[in-house]
N, C-alpha and C positions, 0 to 999 in steps of 0.2 A: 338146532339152527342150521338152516343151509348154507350151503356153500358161496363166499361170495363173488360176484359176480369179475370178469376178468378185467373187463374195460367202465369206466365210467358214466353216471349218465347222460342222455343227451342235453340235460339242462344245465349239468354242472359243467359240464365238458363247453358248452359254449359260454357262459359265464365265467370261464375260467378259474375254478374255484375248488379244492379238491372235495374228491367225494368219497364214502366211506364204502362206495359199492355194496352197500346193505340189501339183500335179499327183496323185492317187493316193494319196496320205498325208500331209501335215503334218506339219510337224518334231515341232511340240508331242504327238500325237498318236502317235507314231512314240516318242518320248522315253519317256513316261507310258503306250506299249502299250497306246494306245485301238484298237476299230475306226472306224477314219475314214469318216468318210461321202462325201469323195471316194474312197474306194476301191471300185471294183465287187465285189471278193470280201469284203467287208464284208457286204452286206444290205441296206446301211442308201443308201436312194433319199431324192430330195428331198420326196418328202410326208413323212420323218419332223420330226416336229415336238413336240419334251420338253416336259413341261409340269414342274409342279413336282410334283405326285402321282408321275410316271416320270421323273425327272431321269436323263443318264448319272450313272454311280462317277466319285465323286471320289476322285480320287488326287493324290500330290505328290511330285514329282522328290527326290532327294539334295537334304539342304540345304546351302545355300552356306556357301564357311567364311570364316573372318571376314575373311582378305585380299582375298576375292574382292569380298567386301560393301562394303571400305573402300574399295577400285577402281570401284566400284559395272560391274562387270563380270561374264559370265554364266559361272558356276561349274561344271564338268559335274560335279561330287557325287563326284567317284570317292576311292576309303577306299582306304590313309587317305592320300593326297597325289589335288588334284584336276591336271586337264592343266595348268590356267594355273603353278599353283605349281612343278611339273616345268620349266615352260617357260622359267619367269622367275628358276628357282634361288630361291624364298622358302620360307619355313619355314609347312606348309600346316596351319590352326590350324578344326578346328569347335568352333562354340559346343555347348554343354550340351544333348542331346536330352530333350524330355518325356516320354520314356517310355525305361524299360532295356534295352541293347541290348546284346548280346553283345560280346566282343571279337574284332574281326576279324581277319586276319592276311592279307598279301601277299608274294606273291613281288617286288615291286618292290624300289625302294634304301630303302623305310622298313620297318621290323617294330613289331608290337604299338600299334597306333593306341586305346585305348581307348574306349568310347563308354558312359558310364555316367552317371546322372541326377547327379551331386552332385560338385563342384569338389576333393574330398578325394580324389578314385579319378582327378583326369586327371593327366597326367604332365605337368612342369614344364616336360620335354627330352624328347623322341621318339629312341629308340633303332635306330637303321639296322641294317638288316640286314649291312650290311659291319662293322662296329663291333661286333656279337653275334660273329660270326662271328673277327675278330682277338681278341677278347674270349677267347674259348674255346680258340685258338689256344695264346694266350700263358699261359691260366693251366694248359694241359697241358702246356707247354713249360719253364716256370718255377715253379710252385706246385706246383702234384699232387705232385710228388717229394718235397715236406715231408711228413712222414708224419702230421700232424694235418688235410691236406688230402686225404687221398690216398680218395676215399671214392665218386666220381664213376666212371660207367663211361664212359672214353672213347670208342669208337666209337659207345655208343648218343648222348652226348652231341652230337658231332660233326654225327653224320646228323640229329637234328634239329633243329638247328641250322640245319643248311645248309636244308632242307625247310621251316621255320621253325613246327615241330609243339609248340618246346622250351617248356615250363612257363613262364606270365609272370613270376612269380615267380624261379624259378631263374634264369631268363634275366636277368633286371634284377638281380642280389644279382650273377649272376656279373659283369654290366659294373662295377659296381661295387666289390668287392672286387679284383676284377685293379688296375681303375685307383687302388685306393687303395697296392698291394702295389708295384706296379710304377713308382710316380710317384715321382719325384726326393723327398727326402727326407719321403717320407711321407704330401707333401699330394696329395689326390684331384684330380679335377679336379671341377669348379665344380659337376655336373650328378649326379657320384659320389652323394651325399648325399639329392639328392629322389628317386633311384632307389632307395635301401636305404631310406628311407622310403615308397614308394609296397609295394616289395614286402613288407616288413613289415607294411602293413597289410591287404594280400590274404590274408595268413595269418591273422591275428589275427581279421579276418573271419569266416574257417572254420575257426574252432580246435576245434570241436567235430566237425570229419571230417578226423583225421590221417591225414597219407600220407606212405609210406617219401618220395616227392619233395618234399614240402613243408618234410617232418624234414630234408633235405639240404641246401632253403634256407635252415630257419631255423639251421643248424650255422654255416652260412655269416654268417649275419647277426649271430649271434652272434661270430662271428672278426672282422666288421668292425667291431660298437662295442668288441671290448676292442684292435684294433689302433689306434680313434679317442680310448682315454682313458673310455671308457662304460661302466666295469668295474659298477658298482649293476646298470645296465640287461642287461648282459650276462650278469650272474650268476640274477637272475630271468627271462630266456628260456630260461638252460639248465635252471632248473625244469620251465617248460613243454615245451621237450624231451622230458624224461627222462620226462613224464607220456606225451607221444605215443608214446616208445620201447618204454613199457611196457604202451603200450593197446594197439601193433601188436602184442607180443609178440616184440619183436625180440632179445630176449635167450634165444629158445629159437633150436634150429635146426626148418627148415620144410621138410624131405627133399620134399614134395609139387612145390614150384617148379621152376623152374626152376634151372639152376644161377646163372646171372648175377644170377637176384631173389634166391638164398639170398646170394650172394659181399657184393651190394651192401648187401643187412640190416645185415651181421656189418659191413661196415666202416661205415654209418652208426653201428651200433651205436658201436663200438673208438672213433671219430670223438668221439663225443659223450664217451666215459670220455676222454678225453686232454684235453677244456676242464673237464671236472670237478675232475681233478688240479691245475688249474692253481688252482681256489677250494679244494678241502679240502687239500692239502698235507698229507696224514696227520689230517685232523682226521675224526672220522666223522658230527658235528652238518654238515659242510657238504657230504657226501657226496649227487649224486642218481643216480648209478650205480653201486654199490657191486659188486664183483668177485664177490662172493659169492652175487648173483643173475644173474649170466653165464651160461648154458650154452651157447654159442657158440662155435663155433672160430675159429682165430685166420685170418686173410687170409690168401689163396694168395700166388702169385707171380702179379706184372703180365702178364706173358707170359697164363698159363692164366686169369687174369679178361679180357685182351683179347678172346680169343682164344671163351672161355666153354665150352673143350676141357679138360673135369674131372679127364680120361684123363692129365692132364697129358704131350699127346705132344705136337710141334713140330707148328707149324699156322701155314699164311701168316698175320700183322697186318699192321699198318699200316707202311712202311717208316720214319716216323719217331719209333716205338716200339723202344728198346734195349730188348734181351735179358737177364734178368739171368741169371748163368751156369750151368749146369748144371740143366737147367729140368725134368729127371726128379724133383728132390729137391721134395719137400711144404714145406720152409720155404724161409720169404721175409724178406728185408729186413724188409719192413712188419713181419711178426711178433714180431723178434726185439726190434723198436723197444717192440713193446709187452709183450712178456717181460721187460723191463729197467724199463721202466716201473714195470711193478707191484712189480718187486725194490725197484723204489725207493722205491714208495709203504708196503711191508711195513717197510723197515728206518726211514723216517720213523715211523711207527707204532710201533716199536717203542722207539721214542728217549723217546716221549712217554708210553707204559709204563715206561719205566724212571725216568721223572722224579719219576712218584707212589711209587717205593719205597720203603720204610722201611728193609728188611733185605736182606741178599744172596741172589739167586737161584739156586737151586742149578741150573736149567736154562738159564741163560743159552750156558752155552760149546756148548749142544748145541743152541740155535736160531741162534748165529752162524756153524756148523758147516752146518748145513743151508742157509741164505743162500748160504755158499761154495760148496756145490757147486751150486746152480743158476745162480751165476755161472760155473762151471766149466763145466756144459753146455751156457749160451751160448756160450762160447767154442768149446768144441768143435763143436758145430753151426756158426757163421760159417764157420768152417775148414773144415770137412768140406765144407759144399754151395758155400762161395763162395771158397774159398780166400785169403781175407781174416785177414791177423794180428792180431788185433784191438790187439796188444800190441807190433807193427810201425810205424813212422813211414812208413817207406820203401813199404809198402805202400797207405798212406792217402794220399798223392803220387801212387801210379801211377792213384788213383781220381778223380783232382780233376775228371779231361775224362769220367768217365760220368755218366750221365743220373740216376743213384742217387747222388750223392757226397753228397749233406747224408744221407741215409740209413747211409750209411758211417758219416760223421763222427760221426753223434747217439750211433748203436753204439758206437764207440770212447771218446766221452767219457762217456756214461751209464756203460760199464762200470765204466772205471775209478773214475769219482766214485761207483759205488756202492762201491765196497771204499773209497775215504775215509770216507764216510756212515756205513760198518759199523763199520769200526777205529778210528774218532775218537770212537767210546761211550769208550775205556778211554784216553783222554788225561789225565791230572787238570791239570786247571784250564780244558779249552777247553770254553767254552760250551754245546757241545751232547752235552759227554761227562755217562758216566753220572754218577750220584750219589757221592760220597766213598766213601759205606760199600760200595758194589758194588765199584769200583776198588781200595778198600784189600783186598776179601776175595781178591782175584784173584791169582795166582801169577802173580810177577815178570816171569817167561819172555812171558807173555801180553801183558802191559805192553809189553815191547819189540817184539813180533811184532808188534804192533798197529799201533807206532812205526812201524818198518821197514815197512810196509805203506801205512802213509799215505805216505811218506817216497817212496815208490818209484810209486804210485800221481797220486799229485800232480804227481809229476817228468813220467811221462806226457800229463797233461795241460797242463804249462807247453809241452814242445815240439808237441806239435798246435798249440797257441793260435801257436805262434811261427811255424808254418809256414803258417797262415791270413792272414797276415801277405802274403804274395805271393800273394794270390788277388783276382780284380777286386772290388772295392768293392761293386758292383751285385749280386753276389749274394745269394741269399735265406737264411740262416739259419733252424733252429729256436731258438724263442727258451731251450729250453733249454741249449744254447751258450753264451747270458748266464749263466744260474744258474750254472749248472758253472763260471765262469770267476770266476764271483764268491767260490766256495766253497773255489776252489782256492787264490785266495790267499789269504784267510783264512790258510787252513792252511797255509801255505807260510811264510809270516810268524810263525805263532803256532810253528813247527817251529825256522825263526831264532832265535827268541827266548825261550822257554821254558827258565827251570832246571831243567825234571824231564826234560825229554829231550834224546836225545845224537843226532845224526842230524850226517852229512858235510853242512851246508849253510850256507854263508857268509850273512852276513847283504846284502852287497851284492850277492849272487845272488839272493837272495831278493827284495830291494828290484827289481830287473831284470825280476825276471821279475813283477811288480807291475804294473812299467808294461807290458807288452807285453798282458798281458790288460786293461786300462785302452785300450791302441793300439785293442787290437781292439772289445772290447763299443764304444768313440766310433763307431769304422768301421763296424761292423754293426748297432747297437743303440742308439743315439743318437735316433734318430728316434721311435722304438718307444715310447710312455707306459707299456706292460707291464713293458717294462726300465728306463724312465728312471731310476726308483731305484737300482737298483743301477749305474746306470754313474756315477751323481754319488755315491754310497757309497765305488765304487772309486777316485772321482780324491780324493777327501776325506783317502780311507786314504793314497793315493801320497805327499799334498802332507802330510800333519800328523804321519806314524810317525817322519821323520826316520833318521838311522841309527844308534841307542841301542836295543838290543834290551830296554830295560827302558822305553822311552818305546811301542815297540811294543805289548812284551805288556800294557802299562794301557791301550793304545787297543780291544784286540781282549777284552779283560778285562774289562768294565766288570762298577762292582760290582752285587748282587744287588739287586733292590727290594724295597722296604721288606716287604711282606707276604709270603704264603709261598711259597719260592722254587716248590716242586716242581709249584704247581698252575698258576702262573705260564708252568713251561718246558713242561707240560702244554699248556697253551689257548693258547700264544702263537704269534702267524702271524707266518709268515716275511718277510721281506723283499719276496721275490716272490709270495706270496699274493696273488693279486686282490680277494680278500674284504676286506682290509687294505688294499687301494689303493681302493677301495670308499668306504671311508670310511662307512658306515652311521653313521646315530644315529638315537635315539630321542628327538626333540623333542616326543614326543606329551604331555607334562606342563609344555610355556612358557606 
């Protein structure tokens, strides 16, 4: 190494700044990508001499971040972790820049380092790139198969993820949501929370330029305040949703795309009507997706959205992507989920029509008639493409170890609790049957088919619920699994104990099978604020019905309120309503 040089350079020397007089260029100099004036291929000879009229460009290194400052140690600037922070394992922290700066991204062990002028936009907790990355992991591994999540496109997910291209937004809801779904009973971890709030506010920002990815985060974000008890907050994002849904025009189909942009539309679409259902429960004032301006079809199969092969023919994925069976056939699981759906949302709706009636319908036996068979063609379609009994126990066992089983299960039990939901109109005296004068005008035969329907329907759903009973605790239910299991006793009890019907069923079977969905909703749904109600409903009913089937039917009986019933059974939200767990008021008159 040569010798160094005697006096400083002309850059440092007017900057006032020491210099290490290095040989041919100068650290400083070198740093800040001056031409040094010890350098020969510079120009710049010892008669240059700056005045203040020709000053060199001022420039300034990375600023140091704030560990580095507290060490009073020299910072190399590097975004968003500098060397010392790497070095020393600390958590590498810059202050506030004066001026707005893009969001940076690295391949390092950090991702998404923000750099924005105002303390509202930094992140509280810095999200690593290994953490994004198990993050996404686990929610395709464990989440996605619930069919209210099921909306993301895996592979593209993945790869940018790994690349670290993935939306900041998306990215931070998805660490968060996983860690709030997949955490021991319920609670997130500490850092969950300022991430769903940092990326909630990157939307809210740009709410005025929707996009199919942003509508995916906020789906998401919306999942995470009604799985946190935030159902007000939750119910007014899915507004703003269904605004962006309908600005993209996601409820048409867009033949111009791509296949994987149309696939992905329709299941944000599908996605957004299944947290809709969860606030209007048949009412149509709380409706922001309403079926009747869908023109969308319904989600393929997993396989051909991996895959993005429309041809629906076998095509190499990812090896730990399960196959759902027979992958020529155009229906999917996902589908059928939301075929059944909607049966359910029609026959709620129509419960609530029959409540305002005065007189007897003469077309009722031929819209209950029509309900059956598109329950019938669900069944048949399961059968036919997945070989799945829907009306099988033994079959919903052999599905427990695939990668779809809560997909199964939702099928199985939606089905049959929608033939409870239908044939429980013509019960007289249970709550959500029709009106006296509808019931009394109905021929007897009807009465009992109805009976016998519920009767044999319910009984389906006691043994699933019993054989969920030997499945690990940690798995992830849809929360419709609650409802259903809440519905079911009801009616299983009110089938015990009723004088007007005659059905084989002991009351201490009935009482049995009380508690075993009590077992389960505590085991699955306990955690859950969405379900909390109904699972302290359920243990309420277990502990106070006693085994007097007249102490029963005045518990599940209560009497009519005071004003008029029909407008009542009309407007009134159900149990699991979130609009009702909500709790709205209008203080705007104290």
């Amino acid at each position: 190494m040569g010798q160094l040089q005697r006096t400083p350079c002309f850059q440092c020397r007017f900057r006032k700044v020491r210099c290490d007089r290095r040989p041919g260029n100068c650290e400083n100099c070198a740093r800040l990508e001056f031409a040094c004036s010890f350098s020969k291929e510079s120009g710049v000879t010892s008669r240059y001499n700056p005045t203040k009229d020709h000053p060199p460009e001022r420039r300034r290194g990375n600023q140091a971040c704030t560990e580095c400052r507290q060490q009073k140690s020299r910072c190399s600037g590097e975004s968003p972790e500098c060397a010392n922070c790497i070095r020393r394992q600390r958590r590498c922290r810059y202050p506030p820049t004066k001026k707005p700066a893009q969001i940076k991204t690295c391949k390092s062990s950090r991702l998404y380092y923000p750099l924005y002028p105002s303390d509202k936009y930094r992140l509280v907790s810095i999200v690593s790139h290994k953490e994004l990355l198990q993050s996404v992991h686990d929610y395709f591994e464990w989440i996605y198969p619930l069919p209210s999540y099921s909306f993301l496109h895996e592979p593209t997910i993945r790869e940018q993820s790994h690349n670290n291209t993935l939306d900041q937004s998306l990215a931070l809801v998805l660490v968060a949501i996983t860690n709030l779904l997949l955490s021991e009973k319920g609670q997130p971890l500490n850092e969950s929370p300022s991430l769903l709030k940092k990326a909630e506010t990157i939307i809210l920002d740009d709410l005025e330029r929707p996009s199919t990815i942003k509508l995916q985060a906020l789906i998401l974000i919306t999942h995470y305040h009604i799985q946190t008890g935030r159902f007000s907050r939750a119910y007014m994002l899915t507004g703003l949703a269904a605004r962006a849904a309908t600005a993209l025009r996601l409820n048409y189909e867009r033949p111009e795309l791509s296949f994987i942009a149309q696939e992905s539309r329709r299941r944000v679409l599908w996605a957004l009507t299944a947290i809709d259902g969860q606030f209007s429960v048949g009412l149509p004032e709380y409706e922001t997706i309403p079926h009747t301006i869908i023109y969308q079809r319904l989600p393929c199969r997993e396989n051909v959205f991996s895959t993005g092969d429309s041809g629906h023919a076998e095509a190499p994925i990812l090896a730990h992507v399960h196959l759902e069976k027979d992958s020529t056939s155009p229906i999917s699981l996902l589908g059928v989920c939301i075929r059944l759906s909607k049966i359910q949302k029609d026959i709620m709706r129509l419960t609530r029509q029959l409540a305002l009636s005065e007189q007897p319908l003469v077309h009722l036996i031929g819209l209950v008639q029509e309900i059956q068979k598109d329950l019938w063609r669900v069944q048949a379609d399961v059968e036919l493409s997945f070989g799945y009994q829907i009306t099988s126990s033994t079959h919903l066992i052999a599905a427990q170890d695939d990668r779809w089983f809560t997909r199964f299960l939702q099928i199985a039990v939606s089905w049959h609790q929608s033939h409870c939901d239908l044939y429980r109109l013509f019960l007289p005296g249970y709550p959500e049957a029709a009106p006296k004068i509808i019931i009394g005008a109905m021929d007897i035969s009807i009465r009992e088919h109805a009976v016998r329907q519920c009767h044999e329907h319910v009984d389906h759903i006691s043994r699933i619920l019993s054989g969920l009973q030997n499945l690990p605790s940690t798995l992830i239910l849809p929360h419709s699994i609650a409802i259903c299991a809440y519905h079911a006793t009801r009616l299983t009890l009110f089938l015990s104990s009723s004088p007007d019907v005659n059905v084989p069923l002991e009351m201490s079977d009935a009482i049995a099978k009380a508690h075993i969905a009590v077992a389960v909703t505590e085991t699955y749904f306990s955690a859950s604020p969405s379900t909390k109600q109904i699972v302290l409903d359920l243990q309420g009913l277990a502990r106070t019905v006693g085994t007097e089937p007249e102490s029963i039917y005045r518990e599940l009986c209560s009497p009519s309120p005071p004003f008029d019933q029909g407008f009542y059974r009309h407007g009134h939200l159900a149990i699991h309503s979130l609009v009702r767990q909500a709790g709205f008021v209008d203080d705007g008159y104290d």
